[in-house]
N, C-alpha and C positions, 0 to 999 in steps of 0.2 A: 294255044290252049283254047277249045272253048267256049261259051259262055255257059254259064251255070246253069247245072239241067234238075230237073226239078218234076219225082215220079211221085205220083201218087196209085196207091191200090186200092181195090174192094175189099178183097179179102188175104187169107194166107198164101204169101207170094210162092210159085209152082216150086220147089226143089230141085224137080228135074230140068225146069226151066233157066234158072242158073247157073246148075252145074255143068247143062250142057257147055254154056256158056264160058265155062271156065276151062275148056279143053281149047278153045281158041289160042292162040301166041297171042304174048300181051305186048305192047311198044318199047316198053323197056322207059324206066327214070328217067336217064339221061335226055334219050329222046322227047319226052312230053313235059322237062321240064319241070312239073310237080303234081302234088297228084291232084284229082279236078275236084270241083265243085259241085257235089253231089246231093239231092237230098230227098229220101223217100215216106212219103206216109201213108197213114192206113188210120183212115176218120172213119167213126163208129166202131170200134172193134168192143167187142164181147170176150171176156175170159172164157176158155174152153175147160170145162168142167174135166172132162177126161186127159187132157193133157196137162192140169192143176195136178189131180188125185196121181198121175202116173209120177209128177215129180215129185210129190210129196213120199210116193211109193219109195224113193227109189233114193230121197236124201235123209228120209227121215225126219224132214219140218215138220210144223202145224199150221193150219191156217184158218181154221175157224170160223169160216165166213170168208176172211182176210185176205188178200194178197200179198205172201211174206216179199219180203225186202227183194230178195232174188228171185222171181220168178218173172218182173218186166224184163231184166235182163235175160232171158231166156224168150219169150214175146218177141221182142227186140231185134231178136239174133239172126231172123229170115233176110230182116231187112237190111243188116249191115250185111248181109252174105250177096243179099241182090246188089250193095255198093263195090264190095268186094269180089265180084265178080262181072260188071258191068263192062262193053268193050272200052269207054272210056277210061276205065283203070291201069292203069302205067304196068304194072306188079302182080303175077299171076298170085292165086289165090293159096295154093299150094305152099306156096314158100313163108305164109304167113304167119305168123307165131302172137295170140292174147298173151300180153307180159304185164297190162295193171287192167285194172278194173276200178272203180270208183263209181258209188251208189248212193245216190240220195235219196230218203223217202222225206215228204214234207208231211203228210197226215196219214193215216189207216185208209187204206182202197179197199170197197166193197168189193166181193166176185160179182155182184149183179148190176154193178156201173158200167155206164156206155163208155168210153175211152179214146180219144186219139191221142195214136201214136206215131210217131215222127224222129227220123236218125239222116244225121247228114256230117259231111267231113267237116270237122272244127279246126282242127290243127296239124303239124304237117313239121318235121325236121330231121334233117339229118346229122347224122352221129359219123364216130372213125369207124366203125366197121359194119355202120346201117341206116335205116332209114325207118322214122317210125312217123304213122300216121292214128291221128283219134278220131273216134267218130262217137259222135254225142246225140243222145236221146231223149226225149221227153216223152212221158205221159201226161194227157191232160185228158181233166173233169173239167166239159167246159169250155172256161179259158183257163179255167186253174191249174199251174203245175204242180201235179201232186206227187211227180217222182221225175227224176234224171239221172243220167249215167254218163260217162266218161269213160269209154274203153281203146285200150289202146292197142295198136298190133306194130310188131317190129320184122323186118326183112333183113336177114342178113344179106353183105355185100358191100360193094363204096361206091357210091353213088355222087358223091363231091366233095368239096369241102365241108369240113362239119362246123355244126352251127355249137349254141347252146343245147346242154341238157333241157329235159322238161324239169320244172321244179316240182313238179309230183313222183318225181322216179328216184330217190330217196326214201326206203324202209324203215321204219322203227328195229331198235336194237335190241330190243328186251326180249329176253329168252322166255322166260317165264319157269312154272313150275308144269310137272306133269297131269295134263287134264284127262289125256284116255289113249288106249291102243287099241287096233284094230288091226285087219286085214282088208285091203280094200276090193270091192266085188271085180267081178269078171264078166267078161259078156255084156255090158252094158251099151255099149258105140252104138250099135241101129238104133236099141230104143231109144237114149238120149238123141241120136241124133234127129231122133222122128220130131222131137220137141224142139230142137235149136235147129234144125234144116242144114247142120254139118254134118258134111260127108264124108269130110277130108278123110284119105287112108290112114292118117296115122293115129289115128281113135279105133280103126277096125282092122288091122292085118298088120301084124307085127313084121314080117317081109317088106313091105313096104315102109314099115316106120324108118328100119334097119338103113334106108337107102339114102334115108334124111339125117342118117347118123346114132337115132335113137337107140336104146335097147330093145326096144319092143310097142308094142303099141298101148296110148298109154290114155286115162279120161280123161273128157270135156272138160276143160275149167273150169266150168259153171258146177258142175257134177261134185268135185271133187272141194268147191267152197261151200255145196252145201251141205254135205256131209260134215264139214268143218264146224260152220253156223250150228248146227245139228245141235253139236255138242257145248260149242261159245255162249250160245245164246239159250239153252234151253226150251221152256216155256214162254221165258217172259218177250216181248212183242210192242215196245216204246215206241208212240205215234210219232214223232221225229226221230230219223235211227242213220246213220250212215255205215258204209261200208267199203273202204279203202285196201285194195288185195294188189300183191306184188308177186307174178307167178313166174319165179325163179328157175323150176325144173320140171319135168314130166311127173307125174306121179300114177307108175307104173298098174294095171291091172292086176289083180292078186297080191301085190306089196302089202308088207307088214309096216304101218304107219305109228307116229306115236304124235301125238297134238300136248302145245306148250302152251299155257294163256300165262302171261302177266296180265293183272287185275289193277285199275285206279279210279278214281272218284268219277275219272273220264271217260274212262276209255277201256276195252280190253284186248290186247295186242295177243294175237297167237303165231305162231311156227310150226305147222306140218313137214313132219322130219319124216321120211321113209327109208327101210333098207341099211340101220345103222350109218346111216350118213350124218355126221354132225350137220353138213350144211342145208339150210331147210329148203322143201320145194316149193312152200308158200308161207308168206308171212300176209295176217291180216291185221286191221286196227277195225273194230266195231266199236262206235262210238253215238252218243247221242248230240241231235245238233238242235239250236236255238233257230226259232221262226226268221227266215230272211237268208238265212246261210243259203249259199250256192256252192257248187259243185266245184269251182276249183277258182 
């Protein structure tokens, strides 16, 4: 394997320049072992005013000034694409599946803060029928972390023996009562993916989702928790806030969705149910957190 490689950028890393990337044959788990030592950043960066308003367009948030909860993770997403498709990566990028997410904010980010940003592989196990790798984030004011994430992606296949679970990969159980229904938009994959620099076919050409098994081609994650938040969170905008998401299924373009919150002193846990399907496609927990709390 190796030794740990370590990219730094100026600016927003090329799209095309990765996904070229990604049509390469990758070496395959077995072969390399595990997966490498990666870590990419991007010091000084400036929030993009039109790519804020286009998400905010397109989830329904606010932000005020603000940088809501979700939008580093969307910032973020070039860079974990540049890891996840680097020739060092074991695991074509294709076969890759967001199955949790985890969001910390520590304080309120201005849009007119200078920012670095920084994502590198944290974590790394295999399971009976896969193999899931994190890659973790920070923003910094500064030296201040004033936000981090934990995202996780899983491959199916058998790759070895299996280790332990992650102890983050456990959902809250709470159904809740009914928050709201909708219809979820169409057409969205290029523009979204203009913001998160995914290209992957199965956000834009349902023929090709089909091939991966899906029913169709279905939204961005990020896309589809914001819409979520949308409705969880309202207005309100708590300078310490977390965001702990388990994305269990596709959540199809055009599907009629229904959103669940259970409500507590702590915390508000929701379930995105689509297509009369009892079993949901995401469960989230939004929750407030205490100065010093970390990420997992």
């Amino acid at each position: 394997m190796p030794e740990a490689l370590r990219i730094e950028v100026r600016s927003r890393p090329s799209t095309v320049g990765y996904m070229a990337r990604a049509l390469y044959p990758s070496a395959g788990l077995a072969k390399a072992g595990r997966f490498p030592s990666i870590t990419v950043s991007w010091r000084r960066h400036q929030i993009d005013r039109r790519h804020l308003d286009t998400f905010l367009g397109l989830t329904g948030l606010r932000a005020d000034g603000l940088v809501p909860l979700l939008f580093p993770h969307v910032v973020s997403f070039p860079l974990q694409m540049m890891i996840l498709t680097h020739p060092m990566f074991p695991l074509p990028i294709w076969g890759a599946l967001q199955i949790r997410n985890h969001l910390l904010r520590h304080r309120r980010i201005a849009t007119s803060e200078v920012l670095d940003l920084e994502t590198r592989v944290a974590g790394q196990r295999l399971l009976e029928k896969g193999a899931e790798v994190d890659l973790y984030s920070t923003l910094r004011s500064d030296a201040e972390v004033v936000w981090e994430s934990l995202n996780t992606f899983y491959y199916r296949g058998r790759f070895g023996p299996p280790g332990e679970a992650s102890p983050l990969a456990r959902s809250p159980e709470r159904v809740g009562e009914v928050c709201a229904r909708w219809r979820m938009p169409s057409g969205t994959g290029r523009r979204f993916g203009r913001l998160t620099g995914d290209y992957n076919g199965i956000h834009l050409w349902s023929r090709y989702a089909r091939l991966f098994g899906f029913e169709g081609a279905f939204l961005h994650p990020q896309l589809s928790l914001g819409l979520c938040m949308a409705r969880v969170a309202g207005r309100e905008d708590p300078e310490r806030q977390r965001l702990d998401a388990w994305l269990k299924g596709p959540v199809y373009y055009g599907s009629a969705v229904t959103l669940r919150v259970a409500v507590s002193e702590s915390d508000r846990v929701f379930a995105l149910l689509a297509d009369r399907d009892d079993r949901p496609r995401i469960v989230g927990r939004w929750s407030l957190v205490s100065t010093g709390d970390l990420i997992a």
